[in-house]
KOLFI-197533 format. One record per residue (C-alpha): x negated, y, z negated; residue in three letters. Coordinates in steps of 0.02 Angstrom, whole numbers, padded with zeros to 5 digits, always signed. Example, Ala and Ser with C-alpha at 12.3 -4.5 7.8 and 13.67 -1.06 7.14 Angstrom:
<atoms>
-00615-00225-00390ala -00684-00053-00357ser 
</atoms>
This chain:
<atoms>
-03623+06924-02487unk -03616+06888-02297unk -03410+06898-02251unk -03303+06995-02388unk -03128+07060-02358unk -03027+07198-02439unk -02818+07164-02430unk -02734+07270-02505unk -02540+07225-02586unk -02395+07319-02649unk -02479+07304-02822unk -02654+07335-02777unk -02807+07230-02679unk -02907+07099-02687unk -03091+07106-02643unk -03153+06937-02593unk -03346+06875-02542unk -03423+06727-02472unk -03588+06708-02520unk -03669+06643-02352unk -03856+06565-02439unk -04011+06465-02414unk -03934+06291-02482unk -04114+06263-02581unk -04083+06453-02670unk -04053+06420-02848unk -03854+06429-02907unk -03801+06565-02973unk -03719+06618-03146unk -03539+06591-03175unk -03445+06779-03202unk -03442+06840-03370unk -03416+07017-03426unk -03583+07125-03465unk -03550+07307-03549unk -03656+07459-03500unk -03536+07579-03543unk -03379+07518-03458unk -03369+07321-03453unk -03428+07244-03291unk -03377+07065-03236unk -03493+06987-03105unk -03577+06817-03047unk -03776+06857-03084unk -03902+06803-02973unk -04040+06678-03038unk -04171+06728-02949unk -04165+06930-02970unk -04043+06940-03083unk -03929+07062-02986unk -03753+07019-02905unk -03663+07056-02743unk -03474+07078-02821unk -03421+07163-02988unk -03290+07214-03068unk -03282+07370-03175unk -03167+07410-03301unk -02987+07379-03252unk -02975+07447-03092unk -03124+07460-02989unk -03247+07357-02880unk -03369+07320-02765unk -03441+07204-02647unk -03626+07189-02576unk -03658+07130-02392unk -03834+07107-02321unk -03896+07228-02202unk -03845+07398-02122unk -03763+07431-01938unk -03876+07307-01854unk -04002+07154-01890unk -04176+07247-01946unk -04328+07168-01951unk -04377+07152-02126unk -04533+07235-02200unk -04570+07170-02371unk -04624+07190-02488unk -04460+07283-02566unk -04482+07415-02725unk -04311+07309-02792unk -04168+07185-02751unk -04031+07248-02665unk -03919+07170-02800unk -04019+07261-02939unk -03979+07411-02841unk -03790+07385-02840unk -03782+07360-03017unk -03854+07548-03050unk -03739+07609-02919unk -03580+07521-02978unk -03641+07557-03175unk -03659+07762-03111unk -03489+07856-03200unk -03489+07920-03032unk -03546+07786-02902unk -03499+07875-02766unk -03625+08003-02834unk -03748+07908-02882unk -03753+07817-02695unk -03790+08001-02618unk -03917+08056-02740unk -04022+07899-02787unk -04185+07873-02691unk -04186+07715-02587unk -04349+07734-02518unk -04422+07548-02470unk -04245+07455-02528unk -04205+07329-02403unk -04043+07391-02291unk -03905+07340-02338unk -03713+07401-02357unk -03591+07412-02514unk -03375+07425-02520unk -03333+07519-02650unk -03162+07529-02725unk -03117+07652-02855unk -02991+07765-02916unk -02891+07687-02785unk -02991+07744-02651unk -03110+07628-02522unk -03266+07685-02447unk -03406+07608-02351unk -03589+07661-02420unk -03710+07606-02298unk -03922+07613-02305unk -03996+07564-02132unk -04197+07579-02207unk -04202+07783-02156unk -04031+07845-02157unk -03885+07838-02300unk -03722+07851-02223unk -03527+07837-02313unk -03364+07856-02235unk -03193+07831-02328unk -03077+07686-02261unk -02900+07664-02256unk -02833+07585-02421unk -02679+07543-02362unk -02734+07404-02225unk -02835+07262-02224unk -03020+07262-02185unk -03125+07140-02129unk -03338+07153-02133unk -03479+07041-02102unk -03678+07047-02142unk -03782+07113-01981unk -03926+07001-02057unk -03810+06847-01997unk -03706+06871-01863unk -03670+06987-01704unk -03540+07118-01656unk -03433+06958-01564unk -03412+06839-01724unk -03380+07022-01817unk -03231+07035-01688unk -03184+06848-01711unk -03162+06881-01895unk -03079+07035-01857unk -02941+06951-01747unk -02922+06820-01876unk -02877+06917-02017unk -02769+07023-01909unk -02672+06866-01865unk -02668+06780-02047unk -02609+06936-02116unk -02466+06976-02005unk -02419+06799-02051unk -02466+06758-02244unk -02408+06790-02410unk -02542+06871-02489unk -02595+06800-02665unk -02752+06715-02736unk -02714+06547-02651unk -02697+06603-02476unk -02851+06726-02487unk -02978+06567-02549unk -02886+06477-02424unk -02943+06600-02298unk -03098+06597-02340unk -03123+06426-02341unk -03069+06413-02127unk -03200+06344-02019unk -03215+06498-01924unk -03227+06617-02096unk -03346+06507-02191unk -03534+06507-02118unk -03546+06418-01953unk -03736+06397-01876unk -03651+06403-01712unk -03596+06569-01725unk -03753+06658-01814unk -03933+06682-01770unk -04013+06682-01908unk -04182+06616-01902unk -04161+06484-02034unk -03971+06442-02018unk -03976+06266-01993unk -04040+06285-02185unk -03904+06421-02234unk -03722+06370-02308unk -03571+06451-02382unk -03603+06429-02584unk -03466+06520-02654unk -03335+06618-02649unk -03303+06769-02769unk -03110+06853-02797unk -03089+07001-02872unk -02874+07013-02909unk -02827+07184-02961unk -02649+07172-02930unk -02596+07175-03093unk -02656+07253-03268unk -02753+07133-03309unk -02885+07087-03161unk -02961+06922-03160unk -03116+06879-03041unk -03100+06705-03002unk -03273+06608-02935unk -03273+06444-02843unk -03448+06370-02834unk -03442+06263-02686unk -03599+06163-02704unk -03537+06092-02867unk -03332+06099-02823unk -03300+06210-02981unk -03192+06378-03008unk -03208+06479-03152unk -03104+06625-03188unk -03176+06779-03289unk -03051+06895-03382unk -03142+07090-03454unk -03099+07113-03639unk -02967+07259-03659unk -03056+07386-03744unk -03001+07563-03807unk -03176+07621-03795unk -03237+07784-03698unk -03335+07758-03533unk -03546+07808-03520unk -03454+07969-03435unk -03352+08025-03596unk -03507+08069-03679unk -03561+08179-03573unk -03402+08289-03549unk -03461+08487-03599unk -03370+08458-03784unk -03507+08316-03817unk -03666+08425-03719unk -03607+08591-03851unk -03625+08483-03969unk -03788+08422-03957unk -03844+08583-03892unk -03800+08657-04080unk -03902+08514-04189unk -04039+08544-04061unk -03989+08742-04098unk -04005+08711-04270unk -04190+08598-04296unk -04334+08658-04225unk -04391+08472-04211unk -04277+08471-04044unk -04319+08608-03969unk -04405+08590-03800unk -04605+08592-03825unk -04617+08775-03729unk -04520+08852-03874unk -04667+08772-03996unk -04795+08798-03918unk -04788+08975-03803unk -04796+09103-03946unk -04971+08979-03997unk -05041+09039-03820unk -05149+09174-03885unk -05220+09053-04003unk -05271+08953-03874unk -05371+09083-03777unk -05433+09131-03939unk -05532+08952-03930unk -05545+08945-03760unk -05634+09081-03754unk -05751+09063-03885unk -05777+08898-03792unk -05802+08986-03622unk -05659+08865-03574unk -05496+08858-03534unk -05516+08665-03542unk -05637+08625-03676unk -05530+08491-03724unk -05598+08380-03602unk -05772+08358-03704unk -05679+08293-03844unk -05683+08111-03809unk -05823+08084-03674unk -05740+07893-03646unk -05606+07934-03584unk -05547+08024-03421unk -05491+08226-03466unk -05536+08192-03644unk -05388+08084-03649unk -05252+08237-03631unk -05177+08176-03473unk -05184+08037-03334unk -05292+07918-03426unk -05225+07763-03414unk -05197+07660-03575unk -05274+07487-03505unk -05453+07584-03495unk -05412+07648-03659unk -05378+07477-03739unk -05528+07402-03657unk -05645+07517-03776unk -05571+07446-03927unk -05615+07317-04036unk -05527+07148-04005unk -05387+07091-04100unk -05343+07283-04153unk -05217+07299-04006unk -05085+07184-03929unk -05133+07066-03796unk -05096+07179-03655unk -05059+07136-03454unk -05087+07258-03317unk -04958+07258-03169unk -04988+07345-03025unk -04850+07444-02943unk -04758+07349-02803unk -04836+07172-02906unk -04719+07030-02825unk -04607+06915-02924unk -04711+06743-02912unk -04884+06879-02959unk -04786+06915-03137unk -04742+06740-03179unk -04919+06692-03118unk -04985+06829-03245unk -04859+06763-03374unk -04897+06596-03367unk -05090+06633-03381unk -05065+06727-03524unk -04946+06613-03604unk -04833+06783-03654unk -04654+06745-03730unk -04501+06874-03752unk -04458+06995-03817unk -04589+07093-03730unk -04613+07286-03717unk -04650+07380-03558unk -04712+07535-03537unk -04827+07630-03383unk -05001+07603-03393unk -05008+07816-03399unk -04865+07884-03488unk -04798+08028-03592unk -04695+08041-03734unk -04588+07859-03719unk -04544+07893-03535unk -04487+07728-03481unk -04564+07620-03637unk -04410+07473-03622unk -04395+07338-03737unk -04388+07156-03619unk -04268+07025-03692unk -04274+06900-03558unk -04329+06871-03351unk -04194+06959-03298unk -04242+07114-03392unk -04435+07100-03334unk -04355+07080-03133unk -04268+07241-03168unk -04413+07342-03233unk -04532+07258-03090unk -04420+07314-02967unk -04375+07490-03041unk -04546+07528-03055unk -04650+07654-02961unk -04817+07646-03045unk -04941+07532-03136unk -04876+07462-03320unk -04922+07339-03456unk -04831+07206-03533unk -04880+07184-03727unk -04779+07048-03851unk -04658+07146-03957unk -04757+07172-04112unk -04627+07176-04263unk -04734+07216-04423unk -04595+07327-04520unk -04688+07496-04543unk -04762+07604-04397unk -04827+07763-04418unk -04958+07887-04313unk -05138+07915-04397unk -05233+08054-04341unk -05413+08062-04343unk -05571+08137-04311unk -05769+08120-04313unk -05871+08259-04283unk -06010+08185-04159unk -06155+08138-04255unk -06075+08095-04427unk -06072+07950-04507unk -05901+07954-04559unk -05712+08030-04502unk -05565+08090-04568unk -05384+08061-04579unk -05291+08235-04561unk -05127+08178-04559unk -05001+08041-04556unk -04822+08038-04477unk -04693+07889-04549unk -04582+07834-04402unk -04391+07780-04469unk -04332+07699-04312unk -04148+07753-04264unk -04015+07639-04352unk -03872+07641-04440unk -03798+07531-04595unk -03638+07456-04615unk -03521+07476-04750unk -03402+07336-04702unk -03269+07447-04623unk -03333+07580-04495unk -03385+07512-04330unk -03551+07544-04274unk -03497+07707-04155unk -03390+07789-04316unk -03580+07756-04394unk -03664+07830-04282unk -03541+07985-04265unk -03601+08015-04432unk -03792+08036-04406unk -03826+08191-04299unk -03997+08099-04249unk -03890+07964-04187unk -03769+08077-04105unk -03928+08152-04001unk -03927+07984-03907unk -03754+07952-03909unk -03748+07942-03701unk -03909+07852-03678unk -03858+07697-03831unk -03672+07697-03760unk -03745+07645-03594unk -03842+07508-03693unk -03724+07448-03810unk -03556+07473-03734unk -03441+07368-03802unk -03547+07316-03934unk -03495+07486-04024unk -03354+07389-04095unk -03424+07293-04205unk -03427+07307-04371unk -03589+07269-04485unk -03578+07185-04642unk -03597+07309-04813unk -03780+07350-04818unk -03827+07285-04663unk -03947+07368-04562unk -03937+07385-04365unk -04057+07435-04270unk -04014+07550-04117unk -04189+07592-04027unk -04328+07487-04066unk -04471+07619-04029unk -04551+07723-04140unk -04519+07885-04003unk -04442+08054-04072unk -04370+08082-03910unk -04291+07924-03922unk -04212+07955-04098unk -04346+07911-04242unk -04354+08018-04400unk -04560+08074-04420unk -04584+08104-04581unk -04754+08193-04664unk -04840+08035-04760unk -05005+08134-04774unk -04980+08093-04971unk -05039+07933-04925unk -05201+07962-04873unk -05350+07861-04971unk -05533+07823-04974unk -05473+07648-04952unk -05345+07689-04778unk -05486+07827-04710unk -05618+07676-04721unk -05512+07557-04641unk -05500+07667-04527unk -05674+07740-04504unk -05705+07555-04457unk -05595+07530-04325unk -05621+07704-04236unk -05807+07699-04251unk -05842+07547-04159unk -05731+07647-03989unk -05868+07730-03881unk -05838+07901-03850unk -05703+07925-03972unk -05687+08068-04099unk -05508+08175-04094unk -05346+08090-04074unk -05213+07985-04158unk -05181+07787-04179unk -04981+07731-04164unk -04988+07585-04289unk -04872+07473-04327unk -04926+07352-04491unk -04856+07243-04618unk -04882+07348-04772unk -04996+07507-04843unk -05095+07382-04949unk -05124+07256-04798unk -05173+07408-04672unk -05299+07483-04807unk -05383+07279-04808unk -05412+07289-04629unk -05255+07161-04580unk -05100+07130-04521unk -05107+07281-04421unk -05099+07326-04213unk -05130+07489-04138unk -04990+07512-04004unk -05072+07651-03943unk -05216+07774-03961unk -05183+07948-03911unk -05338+08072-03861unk -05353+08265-03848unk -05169+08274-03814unk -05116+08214-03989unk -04988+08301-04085unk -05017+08298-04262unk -04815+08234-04287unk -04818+08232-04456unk -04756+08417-04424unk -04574+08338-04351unk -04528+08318-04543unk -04365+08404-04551unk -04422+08464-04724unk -04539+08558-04636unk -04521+08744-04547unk -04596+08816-04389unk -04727+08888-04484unk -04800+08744-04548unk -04791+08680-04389unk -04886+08814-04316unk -05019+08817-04439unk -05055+08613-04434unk -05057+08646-04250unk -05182+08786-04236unk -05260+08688-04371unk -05284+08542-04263unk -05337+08644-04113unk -05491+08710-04222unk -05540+08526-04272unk -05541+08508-04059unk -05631+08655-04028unk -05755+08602-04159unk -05770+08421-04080unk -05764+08478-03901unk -05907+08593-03925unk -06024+08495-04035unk -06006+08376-03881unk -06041+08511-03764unk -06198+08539-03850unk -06244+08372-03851unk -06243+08379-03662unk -06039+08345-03641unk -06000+08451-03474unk -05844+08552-03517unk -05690+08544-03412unk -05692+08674-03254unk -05529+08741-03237unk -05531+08680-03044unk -05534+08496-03145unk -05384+08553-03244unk -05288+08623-03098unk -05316+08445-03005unk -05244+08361-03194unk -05099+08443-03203unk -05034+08425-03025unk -05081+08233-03023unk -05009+08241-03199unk -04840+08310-03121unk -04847+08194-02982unk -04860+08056-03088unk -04705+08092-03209unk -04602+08115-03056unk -04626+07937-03000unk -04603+07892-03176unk -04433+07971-03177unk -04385+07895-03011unk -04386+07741-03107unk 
</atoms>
């Protein structure tokens, strides 16, 4: 990622990198093609799992180089790897796009070539600044990192591509052998780099796209091996495709069509007077906030789900790790270790709403990603894969002995089943849930799409239990019993402070839950708890207004009783200050 060079031929270019490295950094992975929407063919990192050259598609690429205009003085800690960063940029439908509007707030400078449709730019982030100019396509270009060397071994480099080009048949051979000169390949003489006498060229990445097919070829120096990497040809759509305005009217009409899409203000707004109905037989706006004393704003927003999990009983919940925002890489795999966690693991922010950026972790790479991405505090929990999940809801009037169960919502996670000739895309163009997430699980699965599952088998698309992110709720109030409201009762009345909200439970079977085992709350929900058994598409907006308001009056009841009790309500000062650090919050959530 230190000295790339972009020649172009008759027939197209070639994009070629050395990687300039500490000779003690571990070796990177050989190319291989990755899909997230369009197929992308690049050498991964070990260490934080990004690259510094890809290929995507056919036609395009780009190339990473340490640094912006000039050698900065580094500030770490970094939010994310620079290569991490490329990746999103170079996955974008619209890189170019994505490069101008992405925040890049602490990301370490650096600068990115980026060839596509046939045109060349130069996208450059000096720590404060973004700046991109277009180059000239036609000639050859020439660019170093700033981290490693000055403006006259930039000019040396300069002259001798000038020279070798005037002079050289351009094709794969000559360009490695290029690379490979004594005055191209990294020379302590001619950098200052602090630690250069450590520092080596370790490979050298080519990315030919002078013909239909491209072919990246790698040459790992340390070991003396070359590996070439060919993308699948695929007639598959791009991430893009899905998003065209044929695609957005069609979603738009399901949504049109089930009230179980439609965005919450259309629920809930013509409820309003209900509300001040309470609220003012409360003598507060907020009275929700008496309704579980434990927990901050009665648990309706900005309580954090670690605090929450502390109140309750051991062994109910999955062993859970808190990371702090900006927690380093050796900090994680010093929490890991301790904690002896293994993968698949799911992530999710320590305050959240609604499955915003809940990711499922299949390996290191994955949790490097997330670390970096994120803005704010989130656990880690092991991937708990009991077969049913479904939300209880429950309350306890303060005082009683005993609570109820007022509803229960069945969660069919988003999947389709094969019948041993569709692909899995011609399956999911059947299902107008699936079709809902269409954009977001072509990103995801890409090429994957194409395959075709066996007759009856069962594939799972998302594996959270989220209606935003494609589960079917369905009303399983039917199975409420003694037995379930007991086991229950049990659980909740042993968590201080708690009286009105709903458990998200995922558990082997109905029989096991109602014994007390093989169950684990993912996640207990306070004052803000829908009761979701009302997403049922057997069931209209009226029902779902009257379980609503119904629910509302079992809060009102709570909060109050609690009020009585000595409980002070909510001020609506306090519920100002909730929702704006409320808002805050989801907007560093959505930076992610």
């Amino acid at each position: 990622m230190c000295t790339v060079t972009y020649i172009p031929t008759a027939n197209g270019a070639f994009l070629t990198s050395n990687r300039d490295e500490r000779i003690n950094r571990a070796p990177a992975e050989a190319p291989v093609t990755r899909y997230a929407g369009d197929a992308l063919t690049y050498p991964r990192d070990a260490q934080a799992g990004g690259t510094w050259i890809a290929l995507k598609g056919r036609h395009d690429a780009a190339v990473l180089l340490n640094g912006g205009f000039h050698n900065h003085e580094r500030k770490a800690p970094y939010r994310r790897s620079r290569g991490l960063v490329m990746l999103e940029i170079v996955e974008a439908p619209s890189p170019k796009a994505c490069f101008d509007k992405m925040s890049l707030e602490a990301i370490e400078p650096f600068t990115l070539i980026l060839f596509t449709n046939g045109k060349l730019m130069r996208c450059t982030w000096d720590g404060s600044r973004k700046h991109r100019i277009d180059l000239e396509a036609a000639r050859p270009h020439i660019w170093a990192s700033a981290t490693l060397y000055g403006q006259e071994a930039q000019r040396m480099r300069a002259r001798r591509l000038e020279h070798w080009y005037r002079q050289t048949a351009v094709n794969a051979e000559s360009i490695l052998d290029f690379h490979l000169q004594n005055d191209i390949r990294f020379d302590p003489g001619h950098s200052f780099h602090a630690q250069r006498d450590a520092m080596a060229t370790v490979s050298i990445t080519s990315i030919d796209l002078t013909s239909p097919e491209p072919v990246v070829h790698y040459h790992d120096l340390r070991a003396d091996k070359s590996f070439i990497a060919r993308p699948e040809r695929t007639n598959y759509v791009n991430t893009g495709a899905f998003n065209s305005l044929w695609w957005k009217a069609k979603r738009f009409l399901i949504r049109a069509r089930n009230w179980e899409y439609w965005p919450l203000e259309c629920v809930y707004l013509p409820m309003v007077p209900m509300w001040l109905w309470l609220a003012a037989k409360a003598r507060s706006v907020c009275f929700f906030g008496a309704a579980n004393p434990s927990m901050r704003y009665g648990g309706f927003a900005e309580e954090r789900k670690s605090r929450i999990y502390a109140l309750m009983p051991r062994g109910s919940y999955p062993e859970t790790l808190l990371c702090r925002a900006g927690i380093t890489r050796p900090g994680m795999r010093s929490l890991l270790n301790s904690f002896s966690m293994q993968f698949p693991l799911i992530a999710k922010p320590d305050i959240g709403e609604r499955g915003v950026q809940v990711k499922l972790l299949s390996n290191e790479a994955d949790l490097e990603d997330y670390r970096q991405r994120s803005q704010v505090d989130f656990l880690l929990q092991p991937y708990i894969d009991y077969p049913i999940e479904a939300g209880i809801f429950y309350h306890r009037m303060p005082g009683a002995e005993r609570g109820h169960i007022s509803g229960i919502v069945g969660k069919e996670l988003l999947s389709v089943t094969g019948d041993g000739k569709s692909d899995i895309l011609t399956l999911i163009l059947k299902n107008d849930r699936a079709i809902l997430q269409l954009p977001a699980l072509n990103a995801v699965w890409g090429e994957k799409l194409k395959a075709v599952p066996a007759v009856g088998e069962q594939i799972g698309l998302v594996p959270y239990g989220n209606h935003s992110r494609g589960s079917k709720f369905l009303d399983l109030s039917a199975r409420i019993t003694p037995a379930l409201t007991q086991a229950i009762d049990r659980i909740c009345s042993q968590i201080p402070g708690f009286h009105f909200g709903r458990l998200d439970i995922r558990f082997e079977s109905w029989e096991a839950l109602e014994a007390g085992r093989h169950f684990s709350i993912i996640e207990l929900n306070g004052a803000a708890s829908e009761p979701t058994h009302i997403y049922d598409p057997g069931h209209s907006l009226l029902f779902a207004w009257k379980e609503i308001y119904r629910h509302w009056k079992i809060l009102f009841k709570v909060s109050t009783a609690n009020a009585r009790s000595g409980v002070p309500m909510m001020t609506f000062g306090e519920g100002v200050k909730m929702v704006r650090e409320h808002r805050r919050h989801l907007r560093l959530m959505r930076k992610m």
